[in-house]
C-alpha positions in Angstrom: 0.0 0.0 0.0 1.1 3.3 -0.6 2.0 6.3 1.7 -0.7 7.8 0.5 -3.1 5.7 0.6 -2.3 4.8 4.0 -2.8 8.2 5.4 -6.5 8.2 3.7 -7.2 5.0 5.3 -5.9 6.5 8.6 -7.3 9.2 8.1 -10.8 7.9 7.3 -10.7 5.7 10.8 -10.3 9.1 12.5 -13.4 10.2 10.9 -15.5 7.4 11.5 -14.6 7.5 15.3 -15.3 11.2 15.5 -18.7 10.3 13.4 -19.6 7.7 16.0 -19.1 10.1 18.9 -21.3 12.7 17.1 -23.6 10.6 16.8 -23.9 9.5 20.2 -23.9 13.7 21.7 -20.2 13.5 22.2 -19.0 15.6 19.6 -17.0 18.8 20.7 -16.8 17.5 24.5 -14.1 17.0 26.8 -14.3 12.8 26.3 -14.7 12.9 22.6 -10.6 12.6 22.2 -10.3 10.5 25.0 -12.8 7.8 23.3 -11.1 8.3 19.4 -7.7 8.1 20.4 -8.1 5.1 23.1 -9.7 3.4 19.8 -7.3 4.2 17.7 -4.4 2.8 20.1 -6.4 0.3 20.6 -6.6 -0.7 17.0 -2.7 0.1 16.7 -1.9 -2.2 19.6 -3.6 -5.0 18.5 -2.4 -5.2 15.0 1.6 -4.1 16.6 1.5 -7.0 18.1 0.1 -9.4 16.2 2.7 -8.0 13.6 5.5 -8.5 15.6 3.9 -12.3 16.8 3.7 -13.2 13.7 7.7 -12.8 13.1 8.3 -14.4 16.5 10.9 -16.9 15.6 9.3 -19.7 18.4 5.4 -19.0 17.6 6.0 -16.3 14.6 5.3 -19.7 12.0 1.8 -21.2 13.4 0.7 -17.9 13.4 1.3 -16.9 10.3 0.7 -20.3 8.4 -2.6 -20.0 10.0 -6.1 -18.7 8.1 -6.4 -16.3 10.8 -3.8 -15.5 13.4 -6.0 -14.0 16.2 -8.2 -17.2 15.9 -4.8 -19.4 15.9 -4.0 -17.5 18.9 -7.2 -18.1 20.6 -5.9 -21.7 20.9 -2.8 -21.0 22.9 -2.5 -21.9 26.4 -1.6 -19.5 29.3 1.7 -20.9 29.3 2.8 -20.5 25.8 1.3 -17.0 25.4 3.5 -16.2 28.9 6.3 -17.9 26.7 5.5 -15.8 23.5 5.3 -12.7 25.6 9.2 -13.1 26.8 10.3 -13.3 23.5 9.0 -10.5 22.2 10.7 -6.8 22.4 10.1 -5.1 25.6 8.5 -2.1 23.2 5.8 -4.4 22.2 2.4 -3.9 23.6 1.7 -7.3 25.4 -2.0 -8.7 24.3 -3.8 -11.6 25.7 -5.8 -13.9 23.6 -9.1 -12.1 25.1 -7.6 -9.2 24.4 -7.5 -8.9 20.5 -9.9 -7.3 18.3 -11.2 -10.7 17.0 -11.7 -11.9 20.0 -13.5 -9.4 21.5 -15.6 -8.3 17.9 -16.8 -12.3 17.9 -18.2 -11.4 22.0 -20.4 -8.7 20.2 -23.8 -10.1 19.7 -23.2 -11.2 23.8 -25.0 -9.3 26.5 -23.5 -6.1 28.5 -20.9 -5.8 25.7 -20.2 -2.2 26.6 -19.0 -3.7 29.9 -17.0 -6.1 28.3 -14.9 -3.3 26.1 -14.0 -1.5 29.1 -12.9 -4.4 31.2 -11.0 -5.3 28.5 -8.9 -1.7 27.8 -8.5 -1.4 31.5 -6.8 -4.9 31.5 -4.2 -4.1 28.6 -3.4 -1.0 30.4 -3.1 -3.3 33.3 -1.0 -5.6 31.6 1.3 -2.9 29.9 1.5 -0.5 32.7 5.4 -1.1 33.3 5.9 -0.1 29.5 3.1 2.2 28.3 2.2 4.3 31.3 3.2 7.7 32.2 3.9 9.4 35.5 2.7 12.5 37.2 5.3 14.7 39.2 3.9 13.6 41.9 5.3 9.9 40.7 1.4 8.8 40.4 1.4 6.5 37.3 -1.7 7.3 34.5 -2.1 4.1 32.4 -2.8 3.7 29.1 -6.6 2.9 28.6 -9.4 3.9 30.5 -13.7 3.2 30.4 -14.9 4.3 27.1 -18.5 3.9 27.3 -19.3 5.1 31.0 -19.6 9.0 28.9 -22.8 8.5 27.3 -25.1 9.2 30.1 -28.1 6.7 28.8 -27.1 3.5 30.0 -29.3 1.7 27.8 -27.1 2.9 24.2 -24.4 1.9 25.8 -24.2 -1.7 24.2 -24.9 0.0 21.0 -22.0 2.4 21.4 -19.2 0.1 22.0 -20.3 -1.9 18.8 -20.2 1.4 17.0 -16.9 1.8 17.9 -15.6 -1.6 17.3 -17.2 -1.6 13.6 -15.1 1.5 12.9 -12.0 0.0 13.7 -12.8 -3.7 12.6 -12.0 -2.8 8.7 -8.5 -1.3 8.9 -5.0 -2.6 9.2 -2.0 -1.1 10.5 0.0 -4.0 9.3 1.2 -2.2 6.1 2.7 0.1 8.6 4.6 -2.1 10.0 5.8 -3.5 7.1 7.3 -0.7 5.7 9.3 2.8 6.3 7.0 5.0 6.3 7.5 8.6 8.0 3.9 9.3 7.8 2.6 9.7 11.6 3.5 13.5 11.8 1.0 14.4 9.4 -1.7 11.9 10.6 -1.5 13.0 13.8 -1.6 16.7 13.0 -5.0 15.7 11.3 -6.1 13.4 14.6 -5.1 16.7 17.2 -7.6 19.0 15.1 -10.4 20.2 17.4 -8.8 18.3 20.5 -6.4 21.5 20.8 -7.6 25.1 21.5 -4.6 27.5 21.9 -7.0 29.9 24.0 -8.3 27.0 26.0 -7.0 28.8 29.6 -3.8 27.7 31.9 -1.3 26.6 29.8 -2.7 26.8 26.7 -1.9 23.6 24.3 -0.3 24.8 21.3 0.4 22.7 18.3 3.8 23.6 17.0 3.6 23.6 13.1 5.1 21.2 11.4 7.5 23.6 9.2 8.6 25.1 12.2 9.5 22.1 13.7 11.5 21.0 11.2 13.5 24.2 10.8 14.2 23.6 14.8 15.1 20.1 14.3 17.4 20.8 11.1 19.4 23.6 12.6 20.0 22.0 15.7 21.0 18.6 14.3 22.4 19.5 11.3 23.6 16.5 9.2 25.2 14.9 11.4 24.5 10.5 11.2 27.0 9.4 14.0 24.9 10.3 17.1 24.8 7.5 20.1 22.8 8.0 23.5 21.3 11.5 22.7 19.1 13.0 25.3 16.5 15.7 24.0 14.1 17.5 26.2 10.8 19.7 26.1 10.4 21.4 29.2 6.6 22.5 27.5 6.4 19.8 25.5 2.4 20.1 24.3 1.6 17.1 22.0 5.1 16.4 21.4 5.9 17.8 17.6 9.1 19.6 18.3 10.2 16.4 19.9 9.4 14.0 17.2 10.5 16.3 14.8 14.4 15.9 16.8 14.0 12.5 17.1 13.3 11.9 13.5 16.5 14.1 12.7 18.7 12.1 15.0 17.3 8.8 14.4 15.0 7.3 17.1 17.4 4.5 18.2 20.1 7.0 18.8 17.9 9.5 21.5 15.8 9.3 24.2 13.3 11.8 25.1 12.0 13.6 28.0 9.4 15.4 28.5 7.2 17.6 30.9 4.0 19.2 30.6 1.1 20.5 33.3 -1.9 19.4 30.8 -2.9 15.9 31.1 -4.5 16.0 27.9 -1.1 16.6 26.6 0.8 14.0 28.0 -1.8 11.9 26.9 -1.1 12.8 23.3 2.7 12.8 23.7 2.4 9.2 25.0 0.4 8.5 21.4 2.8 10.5 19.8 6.1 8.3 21.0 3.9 4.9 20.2 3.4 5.8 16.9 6.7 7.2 16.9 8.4 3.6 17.6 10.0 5.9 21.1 7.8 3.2 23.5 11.0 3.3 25.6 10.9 6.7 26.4 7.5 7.0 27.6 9.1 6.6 31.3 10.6 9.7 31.1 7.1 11.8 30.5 5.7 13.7 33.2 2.7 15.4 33.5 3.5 18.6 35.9 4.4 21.8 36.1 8.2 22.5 35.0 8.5 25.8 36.5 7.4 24.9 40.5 8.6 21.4 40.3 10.8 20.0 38.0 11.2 16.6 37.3 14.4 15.4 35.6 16.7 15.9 38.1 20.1 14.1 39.4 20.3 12.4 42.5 21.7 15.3 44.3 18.9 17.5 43.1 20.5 19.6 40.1 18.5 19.9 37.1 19.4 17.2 34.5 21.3 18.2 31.8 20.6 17.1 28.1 22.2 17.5 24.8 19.3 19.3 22.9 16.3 21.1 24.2 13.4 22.5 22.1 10.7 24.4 23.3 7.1 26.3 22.2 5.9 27.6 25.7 3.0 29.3 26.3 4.2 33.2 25.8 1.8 34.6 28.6 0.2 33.4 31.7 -0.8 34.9 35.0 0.9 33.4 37.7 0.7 35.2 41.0 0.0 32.1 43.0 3.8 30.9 42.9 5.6 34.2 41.2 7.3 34.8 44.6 8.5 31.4 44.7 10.2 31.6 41.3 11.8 34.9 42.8 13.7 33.4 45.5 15.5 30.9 43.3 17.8 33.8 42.3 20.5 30.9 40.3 17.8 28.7 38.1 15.8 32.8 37.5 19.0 34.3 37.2 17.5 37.3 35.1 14.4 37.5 37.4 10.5 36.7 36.7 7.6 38.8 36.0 5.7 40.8 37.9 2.7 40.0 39.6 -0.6 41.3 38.3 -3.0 43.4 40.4 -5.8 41.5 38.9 -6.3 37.9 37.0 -7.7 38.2 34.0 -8.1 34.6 32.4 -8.7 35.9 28.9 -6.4 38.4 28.7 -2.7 37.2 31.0 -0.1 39.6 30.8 2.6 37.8 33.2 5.5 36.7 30.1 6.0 32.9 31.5 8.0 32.4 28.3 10.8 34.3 29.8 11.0 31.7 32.6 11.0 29.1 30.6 14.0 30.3 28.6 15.8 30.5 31.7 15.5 27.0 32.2 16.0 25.8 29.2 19.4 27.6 29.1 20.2 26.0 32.9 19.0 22.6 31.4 21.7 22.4 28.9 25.0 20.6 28.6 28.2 22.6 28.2 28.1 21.2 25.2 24.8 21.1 24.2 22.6 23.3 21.9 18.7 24.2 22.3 16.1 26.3 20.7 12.6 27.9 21.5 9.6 29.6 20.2 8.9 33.2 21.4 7.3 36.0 20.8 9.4 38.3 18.5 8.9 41.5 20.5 11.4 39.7 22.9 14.1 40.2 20.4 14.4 43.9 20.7 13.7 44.3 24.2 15.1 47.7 26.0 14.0 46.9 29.7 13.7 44.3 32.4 13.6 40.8 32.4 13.5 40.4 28.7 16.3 42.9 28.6 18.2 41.7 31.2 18.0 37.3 29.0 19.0 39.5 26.1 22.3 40.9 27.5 23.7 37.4 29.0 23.0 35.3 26.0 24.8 37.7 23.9 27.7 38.6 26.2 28.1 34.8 26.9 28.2 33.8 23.2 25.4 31.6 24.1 22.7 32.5 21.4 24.1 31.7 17.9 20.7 32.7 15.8 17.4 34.0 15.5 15.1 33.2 12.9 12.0 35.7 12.7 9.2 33.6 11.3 6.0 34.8 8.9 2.8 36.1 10.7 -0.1 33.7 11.2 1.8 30.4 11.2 -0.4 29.5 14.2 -3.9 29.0 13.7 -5.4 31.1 16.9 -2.8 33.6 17.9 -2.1 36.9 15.7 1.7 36.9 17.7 4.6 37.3 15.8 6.8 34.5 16.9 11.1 34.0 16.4 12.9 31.2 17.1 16.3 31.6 19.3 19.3 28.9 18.4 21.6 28.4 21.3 25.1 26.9 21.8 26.1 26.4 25.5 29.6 25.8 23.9 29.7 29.5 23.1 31.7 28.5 19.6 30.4 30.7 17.3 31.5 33.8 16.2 28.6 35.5 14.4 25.0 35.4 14.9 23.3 34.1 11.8 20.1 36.3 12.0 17.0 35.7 9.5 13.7 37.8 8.9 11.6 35.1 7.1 8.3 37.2 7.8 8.3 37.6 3.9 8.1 34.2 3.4 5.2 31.6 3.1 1.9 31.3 1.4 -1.6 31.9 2.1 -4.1 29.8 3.5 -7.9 29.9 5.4 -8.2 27.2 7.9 -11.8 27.5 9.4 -11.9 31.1 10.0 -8.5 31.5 10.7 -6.5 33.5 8.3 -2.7 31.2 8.2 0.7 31.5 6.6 2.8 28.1 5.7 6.2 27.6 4.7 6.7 25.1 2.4 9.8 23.0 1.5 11.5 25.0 -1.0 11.4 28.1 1.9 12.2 25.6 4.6 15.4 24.8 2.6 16.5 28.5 1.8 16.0 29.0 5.9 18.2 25.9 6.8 21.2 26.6 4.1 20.8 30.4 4.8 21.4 29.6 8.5 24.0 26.8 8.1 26.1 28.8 5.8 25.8 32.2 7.3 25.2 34.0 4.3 24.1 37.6 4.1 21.2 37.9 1.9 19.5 41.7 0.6 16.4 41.8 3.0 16.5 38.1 4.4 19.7 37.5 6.6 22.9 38.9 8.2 25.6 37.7 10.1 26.8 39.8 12.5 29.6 39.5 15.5 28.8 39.9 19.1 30.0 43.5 19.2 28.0 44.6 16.8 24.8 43.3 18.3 25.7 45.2 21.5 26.0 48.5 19.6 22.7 48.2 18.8 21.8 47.5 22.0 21.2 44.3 22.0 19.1 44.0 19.0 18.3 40.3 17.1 16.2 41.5 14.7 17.8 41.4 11.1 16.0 44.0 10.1 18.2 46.6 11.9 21.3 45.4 10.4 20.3 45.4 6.7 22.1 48.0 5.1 19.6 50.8 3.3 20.0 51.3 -0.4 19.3 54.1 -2.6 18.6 53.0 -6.4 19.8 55.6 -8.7 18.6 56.3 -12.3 20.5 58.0 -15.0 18.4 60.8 -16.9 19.3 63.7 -19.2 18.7 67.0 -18.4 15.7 67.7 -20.8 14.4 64.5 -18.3 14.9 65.8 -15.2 13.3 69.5 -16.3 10.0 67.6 -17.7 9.8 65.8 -14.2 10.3 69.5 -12.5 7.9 71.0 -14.6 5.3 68.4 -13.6 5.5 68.4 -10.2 5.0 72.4 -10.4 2.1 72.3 -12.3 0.6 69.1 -9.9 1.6 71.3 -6.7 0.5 74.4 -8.5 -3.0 72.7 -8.8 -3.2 71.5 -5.7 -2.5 74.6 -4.2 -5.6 76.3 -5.8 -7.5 73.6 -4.8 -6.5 74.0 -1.3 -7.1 77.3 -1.4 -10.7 77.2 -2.9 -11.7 74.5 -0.4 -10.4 76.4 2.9 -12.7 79.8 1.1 -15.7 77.2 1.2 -15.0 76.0 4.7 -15.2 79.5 5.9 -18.1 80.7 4.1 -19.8 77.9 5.2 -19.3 78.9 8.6 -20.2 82.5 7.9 -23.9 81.1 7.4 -23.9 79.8 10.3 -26.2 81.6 13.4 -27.4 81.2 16.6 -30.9 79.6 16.6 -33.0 81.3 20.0 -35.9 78.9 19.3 -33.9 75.8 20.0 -35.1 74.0 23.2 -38.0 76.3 23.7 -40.7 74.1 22.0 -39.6 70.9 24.2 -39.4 73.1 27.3 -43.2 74.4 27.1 -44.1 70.5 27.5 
């Protein structure tokens, strides 16, 4: 099967999960992504492991010499499915024969089915809880599955429901996945997050990084470089995971392992999806659900922040937090440049408290000497003249840290009108120029819903990366400059202010350049009268104009 053809048919199982909880009054609430995810990991679980059963070198031949190798594996005994599951990889979900789709499609026509479907989920996530769950920051572990059919509220089309949902997921096949290398799962599950995401949906607002910006991250970080071994990469914001996937698909997946930490549970949910699909199973240990700022998680034994070769970050760029600002203050070495100021008054839809400038901190205290990170802000930060954003701007220019900006086009996120950059930093402090890039030109146009968007697409992504890599200086797109000159203009990343200004001059004779005088007497001239004629108007106008005595008189006799 094709690529393509694979993502419709992917595509077209997320639709027909959606159009089951529509139909059942789920549509648009908070348990409609629960139920079409847990389905569709459900469905990609099952046929994972059958996949990988099938190759088994002990079992792998009477299952697949077999008509049907769910009902084959229906026949097994407890002991040689306990013997199957020790041979497997430790990244392959574990499923009992109960357990497959088969099994439990073929229990369909039995009573209290909707019971049945939940027992069973809750059992794989049972089952797979060492391998598939992750933790909170309070080291609570959330596992994999969870009741599906206990959100529609009338018992009695509950039955109904869970036979709804297994129909959708009875026709497809993940197996031509499996057989074949195909980097498709970023664009599916861009399509599968659409609706489950609102960017102005309160604390911590889930953003989905854009897939071009993602890659530009990835690219410039990594570079080409193929000899990579034991990588660690880190979101301290991580969302759904794209800027993550996007480094691990640069460095190879069996070459990195990932960490992650984000407050939103719905987003740690995702991420988990995101590293399944992802074949990065065995870094789902190291994804926390908490908040990074008041309690960190990836630490060393002695307490110190872990340290990791790449970080890459989208936080959110404002959120009121006068609940634990204080708190933040007093850790004077991690918030070295200091944190915002408290409010006088919350205002949920409209925060004014710039987080992102924490998170930057930390990011910069999270790296290795040697190690290189990047993150999304809002490009107002770049020319900063005053306090904390001021005071981040100085150190990572006087320390060499920051090695580029990259000023993106407006409207590359679908529900925020911010103008967002992207800062590249080296801990090594190596370089000796700061590639800077204004690629607000770039991009086309396109309407998403109601939202108004700008793309980049491959051919810009390219320019950006080689632009970068090379340093070149380009009319109105980049310029490399050195350290010193960024301090004389007070700190300034925006290319913008270091493009030099040119004057275009054109040769014309003398009998040209009298013609061109002449003309712009005579328009002047004309204009002048004009002027003139209108300004007499104006004041005989208000010449005409008198006092009325009768005005009020009529109402006041009432």
């Amino acid at each position: 099967m094709s690529n393509i053809n694979i993502s419709e048919a992917t595509i077209a199982l997320i639709d027909s999960l959606k159009s089951t909880t529509g139909a059942y009054g789920l549509a648009g609430t908070g348990s409609e992504y629960k139920i079409v995810t847990e389905m569709f990991l459900y469905k990609f679980f099952n046929d994972k492991f059958g996949y990988e059963a099938k190759r088994d070198e002990v079992y792998g031949e009477r299952l697949r010499t077999a008509e049907k190798w769910d009902a084959e594996y229906d026949k097994f005994t407890e002991d040689e499915v306990e013997d199957l599951f020790s041979y497997l990889p430790h990244s392959v979900p574990r499923m009992k024969p109960e357990h497959t789709l088969s099994h439990l499609y073929n229990s369909a026509t039995k009573g209290d089915f909707s019971t049945l479907l939940d027992a069973t989920l809750i059992d794989i996530a049972s089952l797979n809880a060492d391998t598939f769950s992750v933790t909170t920051s309070g080291k609570s572990k959330v596992n994999i599955f969870f009741p599906l059919t206990t959100y529609v509220t009338d018992t009695q089309k509950r039955d109904e429901f869970a036979k709804a949902l297994m129909n959708n997921v009875a026709s497809f096949n993940f197996e031509d996945v499996f057989g074949e290398k195909y980097d498709f799962f970023s664009h599916i599950f861009e399509y599968l997050l659409k609706g489950f995401n609102n960017a102005s949906g309160g604390k911590y607002a889930e953003y989905y990084t854009p897939h071009a910006i993602a890659q530009v991250m990835a690219r410039l970080l990594v570079g080409d470089k193929s000899d990579f071994r034991g990588i660690t990469c880190y979101d301290p914001s991580a969302g759904t995971g794209t800027l993550l996937m996007a480094l691990a698909h640069q460095i190879g997946e069996d070459r990195c392992s990932i960490y992650s930490q984000d407050i939103s549970e719905k987003s740690s949910e995702m991420l988990r999806l995101n590293l399944i699909l992802n074949n990065l199973s065995a870094s789902l240990p190291n994804v926390v659900q908490g908040n990074t700022l008041t309690e960190p998680s990836h630490k060393e034994n002695n307490g110190v922040l872990k340290k990791f070769d790449f970080i890459v970050s989208n936080p959110p760029f404002k959120l009121d937090f006068p609940e634990y600002r204080d708190t933040l203050a007093a850790d004077t070495i991690r918030f070295w440049a200091g944190v915002p100021n408290s409010v006088k008054k919350v205002d949920p839809n409209k925060p004014k408290m710039a987080i992102y400038t924490c998170f930057i901190q930390h990011l910069l205290n999270s790296l290795k000497p040697t190690g290189k990170g990047a993150i999304v802000i809002p490009t107002g930060f770049i020319t900063s003249k005053s306090g904390v954003e001021k005071r981040i701007l100085q150190r990572i220019v006087d320390e060499k840290w920051v090695y580029g900006c990259v000023s993106m086009p407006s409207n590359v996120f679908a529900t925020t009108g911010t103008n967002v950059s992207v800062l590249f930093f080296d801990k090594s402090a190596q370089s000796d120029k700061v590639i800077l890039i204004d690629a607000s030109k770039l991009g086309e146009e396109y309407k998403e819903g109601n939202n108004q968007k700008r793309r980049l697409r491959d051919f810009e992504i390219d320019k950006i990366v080689n632009t970068f890599q090379n340093k070149e200086a380009v009319d109105d797109f980049s310029v490399a400059v050195t350290y010193d000159e960024i301090k004389e203009k007070g700190y300034s990343l925006s290319a913008g202010q270091y493009f030099d200004i040119k004057i275009d001059y054109v040769d014309i004779t003398e009998e040209e350049f009298n013609k061109r005088m002449n003309n712009y007497r005579s328009m002047l001239k004309a204009q002048f009268e004009e002027s003139h004629r209108l300004e007499e108007e104006i004041l005989k106008q208000l010449d005409s104009i008198s006092f009325n005595e009768n005005v009020g008189k009529e109402h006041g006799d009432e």
